[in-house]
C-alpha positions in Angstrom: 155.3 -39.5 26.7 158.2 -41.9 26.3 160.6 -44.5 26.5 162.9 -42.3 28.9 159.6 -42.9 31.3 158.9 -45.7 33.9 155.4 -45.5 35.7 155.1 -48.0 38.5 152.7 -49.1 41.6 152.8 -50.3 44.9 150.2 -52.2 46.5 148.3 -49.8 47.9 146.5 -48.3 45.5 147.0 -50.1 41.8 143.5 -48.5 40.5 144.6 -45.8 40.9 147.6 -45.6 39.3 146.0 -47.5 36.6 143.9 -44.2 35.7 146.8 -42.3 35.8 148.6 -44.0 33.1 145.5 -43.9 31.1 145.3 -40.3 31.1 149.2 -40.3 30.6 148.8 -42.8 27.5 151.4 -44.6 29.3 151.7 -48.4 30.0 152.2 -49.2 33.6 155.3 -50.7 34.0 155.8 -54.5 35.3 157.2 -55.5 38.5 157.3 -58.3 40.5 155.9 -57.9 44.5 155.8 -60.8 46.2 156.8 -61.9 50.2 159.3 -64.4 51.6 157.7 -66.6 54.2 158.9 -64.7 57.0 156.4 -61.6 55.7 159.8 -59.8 54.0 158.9 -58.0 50.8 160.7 -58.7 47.8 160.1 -56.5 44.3 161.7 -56.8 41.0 161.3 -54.7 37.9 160.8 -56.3 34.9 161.9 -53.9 32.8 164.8 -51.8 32.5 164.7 -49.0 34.1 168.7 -47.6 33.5 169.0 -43.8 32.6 164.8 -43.6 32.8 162.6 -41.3 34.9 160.7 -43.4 37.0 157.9 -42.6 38.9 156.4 -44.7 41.6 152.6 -44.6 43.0 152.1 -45.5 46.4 149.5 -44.2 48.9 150.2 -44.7 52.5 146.9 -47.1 53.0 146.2 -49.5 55.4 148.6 -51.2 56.8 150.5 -48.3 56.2 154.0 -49.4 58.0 153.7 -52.7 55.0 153.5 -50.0 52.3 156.1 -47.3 53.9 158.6 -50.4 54.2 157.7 -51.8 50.2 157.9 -48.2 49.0 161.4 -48.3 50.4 162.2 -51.3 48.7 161.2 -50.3 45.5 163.2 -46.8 46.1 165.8 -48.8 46.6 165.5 -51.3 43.7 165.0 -48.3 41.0 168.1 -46.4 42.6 170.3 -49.6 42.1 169.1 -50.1 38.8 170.7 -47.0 37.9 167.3 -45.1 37.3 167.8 -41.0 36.4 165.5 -39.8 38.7 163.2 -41.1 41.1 159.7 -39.6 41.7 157.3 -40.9 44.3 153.7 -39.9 43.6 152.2 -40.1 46.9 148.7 -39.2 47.2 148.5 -39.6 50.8 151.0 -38.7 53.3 150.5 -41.0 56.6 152.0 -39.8 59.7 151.3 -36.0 58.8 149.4 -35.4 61.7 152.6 -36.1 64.0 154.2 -33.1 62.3 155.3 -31.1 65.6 155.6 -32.4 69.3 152.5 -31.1 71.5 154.2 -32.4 74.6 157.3 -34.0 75.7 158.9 -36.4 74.7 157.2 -37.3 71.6 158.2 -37.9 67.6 158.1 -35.5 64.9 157.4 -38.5 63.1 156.2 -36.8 59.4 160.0 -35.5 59.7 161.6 -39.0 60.2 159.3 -40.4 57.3 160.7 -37.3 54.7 163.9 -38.3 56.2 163.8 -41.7 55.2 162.4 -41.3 52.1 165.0 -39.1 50.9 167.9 -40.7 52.1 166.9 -44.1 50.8 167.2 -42.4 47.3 164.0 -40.2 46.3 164.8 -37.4 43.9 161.0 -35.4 44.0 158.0 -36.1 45.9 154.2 -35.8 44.6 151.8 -35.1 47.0 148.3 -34.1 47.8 146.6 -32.1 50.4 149.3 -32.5 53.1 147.6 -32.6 56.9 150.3 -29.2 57.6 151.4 -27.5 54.4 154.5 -27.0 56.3 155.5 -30.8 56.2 157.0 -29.7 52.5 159.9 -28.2 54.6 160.9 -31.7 55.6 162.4 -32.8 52.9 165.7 -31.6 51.1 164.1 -32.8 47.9 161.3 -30.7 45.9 157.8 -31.5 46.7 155.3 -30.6 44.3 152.2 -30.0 47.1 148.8 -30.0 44.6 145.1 -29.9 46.5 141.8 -31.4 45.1 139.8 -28.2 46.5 139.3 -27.5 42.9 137.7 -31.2 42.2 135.5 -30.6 45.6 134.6 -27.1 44.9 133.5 -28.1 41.3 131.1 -30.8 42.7 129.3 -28.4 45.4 128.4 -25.8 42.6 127.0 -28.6 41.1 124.9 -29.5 43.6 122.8 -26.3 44.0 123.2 -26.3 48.0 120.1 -24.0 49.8 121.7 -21.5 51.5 125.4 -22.8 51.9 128.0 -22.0 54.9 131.7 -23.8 54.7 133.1 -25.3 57.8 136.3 -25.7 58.8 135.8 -28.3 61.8 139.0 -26.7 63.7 141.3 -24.1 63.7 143.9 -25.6 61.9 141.7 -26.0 58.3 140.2 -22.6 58.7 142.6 -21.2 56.1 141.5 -24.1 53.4 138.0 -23.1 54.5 138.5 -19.5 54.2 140.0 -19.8 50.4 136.9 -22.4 49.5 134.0 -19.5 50.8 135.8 -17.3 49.3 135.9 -18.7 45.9 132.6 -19.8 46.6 131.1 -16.1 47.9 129.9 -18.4 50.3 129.8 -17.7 54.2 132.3 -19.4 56.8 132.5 -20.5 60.0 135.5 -22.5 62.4 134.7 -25.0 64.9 136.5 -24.8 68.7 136.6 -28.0 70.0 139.8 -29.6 72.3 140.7 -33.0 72.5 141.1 -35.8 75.2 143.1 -37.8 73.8 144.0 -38.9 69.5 141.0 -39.6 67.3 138.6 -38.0 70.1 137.1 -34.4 70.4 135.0 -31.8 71.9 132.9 -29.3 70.4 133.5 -26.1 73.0 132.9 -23.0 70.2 131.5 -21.9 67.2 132.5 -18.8 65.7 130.1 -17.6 63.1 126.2 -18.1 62.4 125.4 -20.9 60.9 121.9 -21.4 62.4 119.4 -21.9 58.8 122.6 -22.5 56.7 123.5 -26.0 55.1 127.0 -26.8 56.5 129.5 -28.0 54.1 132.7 -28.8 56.4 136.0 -29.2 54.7 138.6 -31.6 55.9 142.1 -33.0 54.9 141.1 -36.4 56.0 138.6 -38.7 57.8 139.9 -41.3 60.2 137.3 -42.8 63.1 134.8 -40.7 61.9 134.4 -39.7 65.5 135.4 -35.9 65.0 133.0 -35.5 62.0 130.0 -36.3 63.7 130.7 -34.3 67.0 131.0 -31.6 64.6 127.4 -32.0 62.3 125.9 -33.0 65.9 127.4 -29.5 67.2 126.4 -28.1 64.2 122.9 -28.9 64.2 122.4 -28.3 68.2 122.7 -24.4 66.6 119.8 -24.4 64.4 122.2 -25.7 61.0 120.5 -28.1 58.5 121.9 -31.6 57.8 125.4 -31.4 56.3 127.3 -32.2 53.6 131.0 -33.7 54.6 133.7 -33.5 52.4 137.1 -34.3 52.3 140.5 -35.4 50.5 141.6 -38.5 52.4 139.3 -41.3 53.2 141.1 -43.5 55.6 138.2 -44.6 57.3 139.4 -46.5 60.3 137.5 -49.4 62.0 133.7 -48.7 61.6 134.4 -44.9 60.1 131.7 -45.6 57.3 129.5 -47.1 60.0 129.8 -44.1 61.4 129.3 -41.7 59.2 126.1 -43.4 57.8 124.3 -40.7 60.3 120.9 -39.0 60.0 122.1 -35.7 59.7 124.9 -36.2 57.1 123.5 -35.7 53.7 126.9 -36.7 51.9 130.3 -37.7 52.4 132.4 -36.2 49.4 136.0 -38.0 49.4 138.9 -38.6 46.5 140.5 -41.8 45.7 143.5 -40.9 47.1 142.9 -43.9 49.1 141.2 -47.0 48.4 137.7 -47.8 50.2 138.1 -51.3 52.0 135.3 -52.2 51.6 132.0 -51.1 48.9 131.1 -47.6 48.7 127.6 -47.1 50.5 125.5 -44.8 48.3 125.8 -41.2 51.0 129.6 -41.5 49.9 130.5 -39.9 46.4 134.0 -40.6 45.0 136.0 -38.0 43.1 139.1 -39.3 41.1 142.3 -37.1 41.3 144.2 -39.1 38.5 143.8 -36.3 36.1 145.5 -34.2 38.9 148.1 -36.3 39.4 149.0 -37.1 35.8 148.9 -33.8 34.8 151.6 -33.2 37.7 153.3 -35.5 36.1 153.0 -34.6 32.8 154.4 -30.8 34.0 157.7 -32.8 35.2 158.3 -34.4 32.4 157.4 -31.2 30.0 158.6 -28.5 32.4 155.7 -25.5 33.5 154.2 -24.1 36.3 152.0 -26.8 39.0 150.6 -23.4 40.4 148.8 -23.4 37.4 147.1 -26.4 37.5 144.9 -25.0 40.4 141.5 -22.3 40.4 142.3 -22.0 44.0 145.8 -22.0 45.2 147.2 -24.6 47.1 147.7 -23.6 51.0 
């Protein structure tokens, strides 16, 4: 690394981005955040940043429209201080799950976001484990997509799991589930469920056996908390042993740990890709993806292949 490099942070996540620059050897740069009394955000780098490739961390966290907006601002900031290229490391994507309109008159909201972003002045986004692999198509910019299936699948070996099956908890992860049991030699099954309205479902189907087997169901992200335990409930009505739950992006609305803190969930598996808001219980397990991130990073800078950063291959 090098002078020509400037690493900086939102708000939303600053450990992380902390670890990154310590795998990177690279200081994290100062700036300035700070809000006008009306709630505007105001950010100043305090560094210069002319003719450097700067790369900004920022997860879309709770309250995720605050750090959307500040993201903006410091897009803005870095393009004005005549920066060479501007790369936003985003771990999480929010609004990926409005990423096509399932009746009338909605938003394709994931579209106006990648919109936004790249208009106000982003020259490459970084991101992880997208909701829809297709959001990538949004944006006129490159999008490096990496996954941290190889970070999760590395943690289930190591757990020596009696008799495993992998669970995709709806149709739309089945291929992610699919290239994890396969990996794994392990068996797979997919969850049918409908839902009533957002952050509510029904279990209807279940399309393999997974009576005697210890579910292990793969997911892009954990909101409520709601779905997840329809699904281990579902699960276990067919003869399955408690399950293990694991998945990229904790954002763990309302009483979601609450929630998960349930008799027949052994473990809850999760990255920081997102900050906890509050202490993590001792059923959750925490799996950094700095090193995934920085090493992204450090392909940028160097030039390679991020395909080759991955045992299983990004979806």
């Amino acid at each position: 690394m090098n002078d020509k490099i400037a690493i900086f942070t939102g708000s939303s996540n600053p450990e992380l981005a902390e670890l990154i620059c310590q795998q990177l050897d690279q200081p994290l740069g100062k700036m300035k955040r700070s809000r006008f009394k009306s709630g505007e955000i105001y950010v100043h780098y305090e560094e210069g940043i002319r003719n450097r490739d700067v790369y900004l961390i920022q997860s879309f966290s709770h309250p995720i429209n605050e750090h959307f907006v500040e993201l903006l601002i410091m897009i803005d900031a870095a393009k004005r201080a005549s920066a060479k290229t501007i790369n936003i490391v985003l771990p999480y994507f929010g609004y990926a799950r409005q990423e096509r309109k399932s009746a009338p008159r909605e938003p394709i909201s994931a579209k106006m976001l990648s919109d936004v972003l790249t208009t106000v002045g982003a020259s490459r986004v970084i991101t992880l484990d997208l909701h829809s692999p297709a959001i990538q198509g949004f944006f006129n910019i490159p999008v490096d997509h990496l996954t941290a299936l190889d970070l999760i699948c590395d943690y289930i070996k190591s757990k020596n799991i009696l008799n495993p099956i992998i669970v995709s908890p709806d149709a739309g992860r089945a291929e992610t589930a699919e290239k994890l049991a396969n990996y794994l030699d392990y068996p797979f099954a997919i969850m049918v469920k409908k839902r009533p309205s957002h952050n509510e479902s029904v279990i209807t189907h279940v399309i393999g056996e997974v009576e005697g087997h210890t579910p292990i169901i793969i997911e892009d992200l954990i909101d409520t908390g709601s779905t997840i335990v329809n699904v281990v409930e579902g699960l276990k009505e067919r003869g399955a042993h408690d399950s293990y739950v694991c998945a990229t992006h904790p954002v763990f609305s309302g009483s979601a740990l609450h929630r998960l803190k349930h008799k027949n969930i052994k473990e809850v598996v999760i990255t920081d890709s997102l900050p906890l808001q509050e202490p993590c219980p001792d059923y959750v397990k925490v799996l950094t993806v700095s090193s995934l991130l920085a090493e992204a990073i450090r392909t940028n800078i160097h030039g390679g292949s991020i395909s080759c950063l991955f045992k299983i291959k990004s979806v």
